[in-house]
N, C-alpha and C positions, 0 to 999 in steps of 0.2 A: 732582488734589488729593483725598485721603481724608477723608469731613470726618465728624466724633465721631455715633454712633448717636441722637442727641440731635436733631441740626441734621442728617442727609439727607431728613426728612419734609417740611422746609422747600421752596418753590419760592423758586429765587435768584437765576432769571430776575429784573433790573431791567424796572419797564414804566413806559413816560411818563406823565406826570402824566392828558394826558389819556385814557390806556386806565383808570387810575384812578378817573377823573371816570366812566367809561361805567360801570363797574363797580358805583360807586355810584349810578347812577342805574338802571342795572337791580335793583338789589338793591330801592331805593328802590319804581321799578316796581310790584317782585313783591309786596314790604311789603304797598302800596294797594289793590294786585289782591285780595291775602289777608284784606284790613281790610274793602274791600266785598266780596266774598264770604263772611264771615263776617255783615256787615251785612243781606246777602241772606238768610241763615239764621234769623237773630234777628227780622227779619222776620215769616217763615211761625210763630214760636213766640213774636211781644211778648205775644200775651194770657197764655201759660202763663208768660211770666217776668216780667207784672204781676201776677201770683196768687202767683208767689214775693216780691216785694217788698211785696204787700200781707199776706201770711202772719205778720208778728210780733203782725201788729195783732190777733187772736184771742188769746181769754184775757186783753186788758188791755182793750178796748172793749167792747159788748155786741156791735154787730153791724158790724162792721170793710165791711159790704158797703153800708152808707147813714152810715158814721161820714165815709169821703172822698167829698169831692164838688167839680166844679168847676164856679167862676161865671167863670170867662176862657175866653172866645171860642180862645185858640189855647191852653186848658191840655190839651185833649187830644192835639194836635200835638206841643206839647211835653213829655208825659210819654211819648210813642211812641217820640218822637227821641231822649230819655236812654236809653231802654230798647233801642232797637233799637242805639244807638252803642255802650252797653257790652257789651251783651250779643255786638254783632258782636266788641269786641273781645276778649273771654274766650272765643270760637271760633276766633279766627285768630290767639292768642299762639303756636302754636306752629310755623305758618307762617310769622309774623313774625321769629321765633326763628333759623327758617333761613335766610331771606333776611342776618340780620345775619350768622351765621355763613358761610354763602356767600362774603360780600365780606370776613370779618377772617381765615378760616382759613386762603385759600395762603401768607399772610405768616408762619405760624406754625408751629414746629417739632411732632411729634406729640405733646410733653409739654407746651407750653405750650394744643395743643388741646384734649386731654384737662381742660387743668384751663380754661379757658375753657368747654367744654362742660357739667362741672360746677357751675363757676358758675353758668353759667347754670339749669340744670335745678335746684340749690337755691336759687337766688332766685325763679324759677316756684311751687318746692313750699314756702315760706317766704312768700308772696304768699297763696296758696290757704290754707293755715293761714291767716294772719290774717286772711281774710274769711270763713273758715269759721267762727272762731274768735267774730267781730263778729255776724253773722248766727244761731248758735244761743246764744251768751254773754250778749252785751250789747245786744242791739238792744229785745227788751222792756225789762230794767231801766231804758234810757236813755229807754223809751216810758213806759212809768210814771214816773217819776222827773218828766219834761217837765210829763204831766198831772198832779202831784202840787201842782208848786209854781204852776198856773194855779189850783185849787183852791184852797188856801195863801193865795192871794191875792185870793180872793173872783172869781176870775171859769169862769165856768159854761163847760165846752169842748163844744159840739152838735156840732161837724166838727172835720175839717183839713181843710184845700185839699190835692186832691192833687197838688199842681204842689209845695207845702210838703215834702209828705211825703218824697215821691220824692227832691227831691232833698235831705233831711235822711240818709234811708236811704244814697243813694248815696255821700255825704260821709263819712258814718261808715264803710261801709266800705272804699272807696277809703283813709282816713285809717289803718286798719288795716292795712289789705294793704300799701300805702307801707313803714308806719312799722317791718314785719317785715322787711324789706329791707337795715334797719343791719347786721346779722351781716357780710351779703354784704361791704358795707364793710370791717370789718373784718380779715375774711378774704383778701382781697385786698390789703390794706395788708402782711397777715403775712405773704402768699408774698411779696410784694414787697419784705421786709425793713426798712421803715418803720417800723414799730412792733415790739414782740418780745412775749412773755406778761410779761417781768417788768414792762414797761410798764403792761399790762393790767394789773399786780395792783395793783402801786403808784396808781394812776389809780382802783382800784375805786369809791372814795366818792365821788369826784368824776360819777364815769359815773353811779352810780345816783341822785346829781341832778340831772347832766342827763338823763336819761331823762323824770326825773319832770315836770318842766320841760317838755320837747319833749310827753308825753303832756298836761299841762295847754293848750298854745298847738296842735296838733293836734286833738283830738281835739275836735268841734261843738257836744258836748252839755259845758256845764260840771260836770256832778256829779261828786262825787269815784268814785262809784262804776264808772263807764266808765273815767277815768282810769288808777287802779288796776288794772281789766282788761288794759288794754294797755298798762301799767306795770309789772307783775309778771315777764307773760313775757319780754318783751325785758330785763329782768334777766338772768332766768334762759337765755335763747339770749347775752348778752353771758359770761357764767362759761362758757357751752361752747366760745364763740371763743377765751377763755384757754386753754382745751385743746387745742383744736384746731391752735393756733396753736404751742403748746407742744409740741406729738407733731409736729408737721413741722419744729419746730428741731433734736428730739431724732434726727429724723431725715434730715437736712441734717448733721448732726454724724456720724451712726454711716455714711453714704456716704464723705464725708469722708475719716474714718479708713481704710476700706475701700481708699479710694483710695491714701492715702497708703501704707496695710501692702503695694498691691502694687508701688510705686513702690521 
């Protein structure tokens, strides 16, 4: 049997449930292996990536190096352990990355790889913006802002607890990197033909309240002005899914046609 340029990249080998199950637990494996080895890395560098999480706090405290302090017997353990756990895993995302690809790609034809692998590598770089984004944007404002309204309300701020801090910091932006991630959603709905652009368009006003909505119940710090930060763009990446999604209809239509002119 000759089968369409589409589907010979496919393997069509059937395999039993449990060479499936082995599969996934090798994959699973390698994931852990990659997560602690990355954990291993983060390691040898927590002091230099607690100098980058303690980094916003300059320019809004006087001396960001006696403003956090900690009085819990295990807050050093545990500002080590957030530090050493993310930071291993933003070294082995892309380790991790392959392990999943590993185990979903013989199932899959070379164009639906293709556009899985893409997915994937722009919800990575969709990720990375938006903590990029939290980390030089909004992480002072929402620092100031904080100590603005302890002021505001008559109370004096001598420290933070760093156990506080850290995981204030990581919350925000974790919530950021997440919340950049809807596009992908989308986008995948479009290839999939669930939704269409004219959906999107018609929907527009409704999306841009909920956005605003999901940034108000997301996002740690209440002020509007964070909000609005990670309000805006996901606007503006939601209008480019309408195109994006638009230019693969337009072009799903002119194959199509293609097809049918040499039929």
């Amino acid at each position: 049997m000759t089968l369409p340029d589409d589907t010979e990249s496919r393997d069509w080998t059937v395999k039993p449930i449990l060479e499936h199950l082995d599969d996934l637990r090798r994959a699973c494996f390698w994931a852990l292996a990659a997560l602690l080895a990355g954990m291993a890395v983060a390691l040898r560098f927590a002091p230099a990536l607690f100098r980058l999480i303690k980094a916003p706090l300059y320019g809004v405290v006087e001396n960001p190096d006696t403003f956090l302090r900690n009085i819990d017997v295990t807050g050093g353990m545990s500002v080590a352990m957030q530090t050493i756990f993310w930071g291993g895993l933003l070294f082995s995302a892309p380790a991790i990355l392959a392990a999943v690809a590993w185990f979903v790609f013989p199932g899959l034809t070379g164009r639906e790889r293709r556009a899985v692998l893409g997915g994937m590598l722009f919800a990575l770089v969709l990720f990375v913006c938006g903590v990029l984004m939290c980390y030089f944007a909004a992480l002072k404002p929402a620092l100031r802002i904080m100590l603005w309204f302890n002021e505001w309300l008559g109370f004096k701020v001598e420290y933070f607890l760093v156990t506080s801090y850290v995981g204030f910091v990581l919350k925000l932006l974790l919530s950021f990197g997440l919340t950049f991630e809807l596009p992908v959603v989308l986008l995948i709905l479009g290839h999939l033909g669930i939704i269409t652009s004219a959906q999107l368009r018609r929907t527009r006003r409704h999306a841009i309240v909920l956005i605003l909505v999901l940034a108000m119940v997301i996002t740690p710090t209440q002020d509007p002005f964070s909000q609005l930060l990670l309000a805006i763009p996901l606007i503006m990446l939601h209008e480019i899914c309408i195109w994006l999604v638009w230019a693969r209809e337009r072009r799903a239509i002119s194959e199509s046609d293609s097809l049918n002119a040499r039929e």
